[in-house]
C-alpha positions as CSV (number, residue, x, y, z in Angstrom):
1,X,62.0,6.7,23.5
2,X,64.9,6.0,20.8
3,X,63.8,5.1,17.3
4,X,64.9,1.4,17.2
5,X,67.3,1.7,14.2
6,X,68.8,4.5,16.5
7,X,68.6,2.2,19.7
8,X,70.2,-0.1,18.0
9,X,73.4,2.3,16.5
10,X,73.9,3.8,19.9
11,X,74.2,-0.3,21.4
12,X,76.6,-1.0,18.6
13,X,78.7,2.4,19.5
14,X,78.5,1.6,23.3
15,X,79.8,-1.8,22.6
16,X,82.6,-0.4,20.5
17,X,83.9,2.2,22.7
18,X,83.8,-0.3,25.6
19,X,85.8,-3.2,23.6
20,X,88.4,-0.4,22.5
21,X,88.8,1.5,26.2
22,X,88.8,-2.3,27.5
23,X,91.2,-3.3,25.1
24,X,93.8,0.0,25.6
25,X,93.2,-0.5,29.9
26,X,94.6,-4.0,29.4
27,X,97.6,-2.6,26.7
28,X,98.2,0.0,29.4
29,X,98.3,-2.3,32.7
30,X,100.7,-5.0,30.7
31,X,102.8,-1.8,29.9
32,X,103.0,-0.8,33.7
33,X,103.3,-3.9,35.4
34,X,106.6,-5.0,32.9
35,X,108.0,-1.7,34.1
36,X,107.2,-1.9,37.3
37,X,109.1,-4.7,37.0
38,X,112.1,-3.7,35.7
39,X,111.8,-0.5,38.1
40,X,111.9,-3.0,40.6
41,X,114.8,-4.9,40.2
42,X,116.7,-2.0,40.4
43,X,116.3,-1.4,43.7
44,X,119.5,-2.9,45.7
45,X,117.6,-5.0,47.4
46,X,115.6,-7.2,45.0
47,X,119.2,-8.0,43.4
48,X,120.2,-9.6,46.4
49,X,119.2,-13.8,47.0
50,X,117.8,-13.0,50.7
51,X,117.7,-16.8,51.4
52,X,121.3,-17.0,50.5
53,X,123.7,-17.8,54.1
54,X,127.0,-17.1,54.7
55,X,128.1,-20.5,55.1
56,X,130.8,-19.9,58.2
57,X,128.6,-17.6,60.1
58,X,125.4,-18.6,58.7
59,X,123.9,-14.7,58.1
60,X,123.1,-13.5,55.5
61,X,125.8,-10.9,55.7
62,X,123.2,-8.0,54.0
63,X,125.0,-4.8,54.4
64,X,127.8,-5.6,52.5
65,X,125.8,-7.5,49.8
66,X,123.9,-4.7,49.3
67,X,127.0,-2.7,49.0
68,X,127.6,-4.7,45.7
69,X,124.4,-3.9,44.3
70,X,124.2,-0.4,44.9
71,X,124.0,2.2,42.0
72,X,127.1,4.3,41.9
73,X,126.7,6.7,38.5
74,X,124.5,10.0,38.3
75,X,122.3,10.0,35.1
76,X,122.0,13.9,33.5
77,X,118.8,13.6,31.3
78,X,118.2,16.9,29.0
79,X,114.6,16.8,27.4
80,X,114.4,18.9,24.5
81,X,111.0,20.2,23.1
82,X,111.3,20.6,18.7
83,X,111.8,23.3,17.3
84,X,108.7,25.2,15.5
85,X,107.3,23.7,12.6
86,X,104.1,23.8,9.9
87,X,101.1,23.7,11.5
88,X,99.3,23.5,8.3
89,X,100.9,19.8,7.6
90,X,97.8,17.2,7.0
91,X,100.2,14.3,7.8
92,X,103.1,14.0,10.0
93,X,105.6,13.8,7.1
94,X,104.1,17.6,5.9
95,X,104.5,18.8,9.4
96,X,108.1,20.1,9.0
97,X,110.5,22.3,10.8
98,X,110.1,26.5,9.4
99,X,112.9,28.5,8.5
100,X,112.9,29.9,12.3
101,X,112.5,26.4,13.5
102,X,115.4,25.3,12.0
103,X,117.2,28.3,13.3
104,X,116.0,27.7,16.8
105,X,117.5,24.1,16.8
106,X,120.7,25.5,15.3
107,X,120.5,28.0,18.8
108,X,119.7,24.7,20.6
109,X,122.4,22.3,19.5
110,X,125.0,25.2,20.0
111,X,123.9,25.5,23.3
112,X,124.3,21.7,24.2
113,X,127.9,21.9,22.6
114,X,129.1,24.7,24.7
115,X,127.9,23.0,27.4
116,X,131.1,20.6,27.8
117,X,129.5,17.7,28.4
118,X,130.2,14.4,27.2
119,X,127.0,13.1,25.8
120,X,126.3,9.5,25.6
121,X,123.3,9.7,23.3
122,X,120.4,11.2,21.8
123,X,117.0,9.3,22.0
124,X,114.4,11.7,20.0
125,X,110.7,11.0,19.2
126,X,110.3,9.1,15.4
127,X,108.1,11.9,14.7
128,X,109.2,14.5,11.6
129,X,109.1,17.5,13.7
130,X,111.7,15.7,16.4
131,X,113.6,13.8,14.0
132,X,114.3,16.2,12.2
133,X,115.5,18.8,14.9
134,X,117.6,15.9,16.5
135,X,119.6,16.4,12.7
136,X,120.6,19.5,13.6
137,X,121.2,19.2,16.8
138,X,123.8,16.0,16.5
139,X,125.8,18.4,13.7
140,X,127.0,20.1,16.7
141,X,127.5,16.9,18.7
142,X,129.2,14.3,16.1
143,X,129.9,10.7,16.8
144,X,127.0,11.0,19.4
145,X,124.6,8.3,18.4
146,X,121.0,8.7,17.7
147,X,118.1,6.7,18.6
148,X,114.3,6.8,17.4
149,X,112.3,5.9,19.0
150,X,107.8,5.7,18.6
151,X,107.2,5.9,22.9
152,X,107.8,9.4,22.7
153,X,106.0,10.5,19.9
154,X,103.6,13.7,20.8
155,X,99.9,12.7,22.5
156,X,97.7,13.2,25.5
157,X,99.3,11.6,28.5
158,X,96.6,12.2,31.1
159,X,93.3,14.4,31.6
160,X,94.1,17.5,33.3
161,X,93.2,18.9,36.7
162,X,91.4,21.2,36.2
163,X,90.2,20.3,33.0
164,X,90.4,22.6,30.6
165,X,87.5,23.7,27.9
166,X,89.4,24.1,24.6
167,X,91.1,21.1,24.8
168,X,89.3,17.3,25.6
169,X,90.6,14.7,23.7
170,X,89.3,12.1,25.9
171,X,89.4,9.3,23.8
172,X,93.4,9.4,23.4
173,X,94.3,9.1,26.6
174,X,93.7,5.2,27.1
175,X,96.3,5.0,24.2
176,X,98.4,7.5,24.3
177,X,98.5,7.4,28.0
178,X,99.5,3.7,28.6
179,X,102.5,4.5,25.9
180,X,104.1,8.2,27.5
181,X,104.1,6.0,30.8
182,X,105.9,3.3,29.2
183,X,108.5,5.7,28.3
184,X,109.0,7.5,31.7
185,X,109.4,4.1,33.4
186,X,112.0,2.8,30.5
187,X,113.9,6.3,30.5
188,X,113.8,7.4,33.6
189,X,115.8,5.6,36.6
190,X,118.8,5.7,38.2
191,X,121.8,4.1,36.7
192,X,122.5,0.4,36.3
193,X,124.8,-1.1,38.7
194,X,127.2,-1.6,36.1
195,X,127.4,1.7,35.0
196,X,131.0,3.5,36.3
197,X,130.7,6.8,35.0
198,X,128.1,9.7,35.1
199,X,126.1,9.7,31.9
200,X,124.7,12.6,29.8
201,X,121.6,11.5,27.6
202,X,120.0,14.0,25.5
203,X,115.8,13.1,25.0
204,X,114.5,15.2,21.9
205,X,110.7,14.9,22.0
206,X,107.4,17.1,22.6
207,X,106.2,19.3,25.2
208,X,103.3,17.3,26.7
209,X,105.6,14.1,27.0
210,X,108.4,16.4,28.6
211,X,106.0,18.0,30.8
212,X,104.4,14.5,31.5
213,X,107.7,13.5,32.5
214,X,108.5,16.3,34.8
215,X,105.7,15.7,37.2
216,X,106.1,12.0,37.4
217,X,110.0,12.1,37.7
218,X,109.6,14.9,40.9
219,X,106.7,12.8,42.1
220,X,104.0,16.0,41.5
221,X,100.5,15.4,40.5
222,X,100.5,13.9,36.9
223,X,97.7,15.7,36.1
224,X,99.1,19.0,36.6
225,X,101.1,18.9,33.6
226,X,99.0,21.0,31.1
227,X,100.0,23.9,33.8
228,X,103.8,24.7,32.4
229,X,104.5,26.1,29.5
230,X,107.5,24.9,27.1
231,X,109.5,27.3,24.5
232,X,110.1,25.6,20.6
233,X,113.7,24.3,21.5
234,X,113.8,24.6,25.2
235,X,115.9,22.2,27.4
236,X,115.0,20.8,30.7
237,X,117.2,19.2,32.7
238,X,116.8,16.4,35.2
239,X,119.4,14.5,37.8
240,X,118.7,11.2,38.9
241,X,121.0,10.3,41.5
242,X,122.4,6.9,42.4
243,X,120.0,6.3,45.1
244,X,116.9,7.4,42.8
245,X,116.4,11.1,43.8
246,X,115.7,12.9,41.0
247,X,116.3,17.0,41.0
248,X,115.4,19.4,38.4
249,X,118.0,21.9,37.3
250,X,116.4,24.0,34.5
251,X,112.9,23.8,33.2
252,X,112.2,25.1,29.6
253,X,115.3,27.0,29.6
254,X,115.4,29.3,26.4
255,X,117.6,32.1,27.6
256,X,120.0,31.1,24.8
257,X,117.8,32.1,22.2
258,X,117.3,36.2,21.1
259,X,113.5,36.9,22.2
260,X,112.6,37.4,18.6
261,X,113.6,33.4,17.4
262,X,111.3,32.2,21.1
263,X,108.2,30.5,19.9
264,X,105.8,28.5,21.7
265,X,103.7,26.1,18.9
């Protein structure tokens, strides 16, 4: 039997953990549903007014609406995990890049320039660590803009299977998890209809929101991501084709980098 001042503590903790997951489940279910939404109307079909006739004929002439509608543009979207940085940082502004981490997103950036490629823009996590490896990087890609961004800021996007021991922050994923999916839905898609030309995005975040990412986009188990592993720095690379496929073409990719500047923090 519980001491009543010690009943009464553990009613008052139940009936705040219950308001807050309540509270984060309903954050989480808006988040979805608005970008299932949008997810939706991308499809070729829900852009099309099905009760519309042809007025001569009197079908509806599909086919060749839908022809209208139809995506045409490949999006190229390169997730980039930050560099290393302090561990030792209290706050988020002391957590900031080391010498080698600073070197690594040098190594990194290089990489992306010698790659060609005409990047539309960088979208990077407002965290220190990300923001400021996106700096370096975008020396080595000027007049590429930059974008912050808070939805892709580091947490714990779902509990993994199997669980593991060391690691159980189970009270983060009601928010953090409602906010990395909000993310994948608004970043990653197929093109907009309106969109000619194949498009080169560069996504400068953190390695449980990339690998998070990676399962959802190639339909895999969500909860599987704690099983890969990403390198400080490493790009990943995904294709979204117009008709929504998506295709990975390098995961973690690090062989630009000496082995002695490859970290893993």
């Amino acid at each position: 039997m519980l001491d009543v001042s010690v009943q009464g503590w553990t009613d008052r903790l139940w009936a705040y953990l219950k308001s807050r997951c309540s509270a984060a489940l309903s954050e989480q279910k808006e988040a979805c549903t608005k970008e299932a939404v949008i997810e939706a109307r991308r499809e070729p079909l829900a852009l099309i007014n099905l009760k519309k006739k042809n007025e001569e004929t009197g079908e509806e002439e599909l086919s060749s609406r839908l022809e209208h509608c139809r995506a045409r543009a490949t999006r190229h979207i390169f997730l980039i995990r930050h560099s290393q940085y302090n561990l030792d940082g209290r706050a988020d502004k002391d957590r900031t890049l080391t010498p080698l981490g600073r070197e690594q997103a040098e190594l990194t950036g290089h990489r992306l320039a010698s790659l060609g490629l005409k990047f539309n823009q960088i979208i990077h996590s407002s965290m220190t660590r990300a923001t400021e490896t996106t700096e370096i990087i975008s020396k080595y890609l000027p007049g590429v803009k930059k974008i912050s961004t808070d939805l892709l800021r580091e947490g714990a996007p779902i509990e993994p299977d199997p669980p593991v021991s060391h690691w159980k922050p189970e009270a983060v994923y009601y928010e953090d998890g409602a906010r990395i999916e909000a993310a994948f839905r608004n970043f990653i898609h197929r093109a907009d209809v309106k969109q000619e030309e194949d498009s080169y995005e560069i996504f400068v975040c953190h390695a449980n929101v990339i690998r998070y990412i990676v399962c959802r986009a190639l339909q895999f188990p969500p909860e599987g991501w704690l099983r890969m592993s990403l390198n400080n720095g490493s790009i990943t690379h995904l294709v979204i084709r117009p008709n929504g496929r998506v295709a990975l073409r390098t995961l973690g990719d690090t062989g630009f980098m000496p082995p002695d500047k490859i970290t893993r923090t």
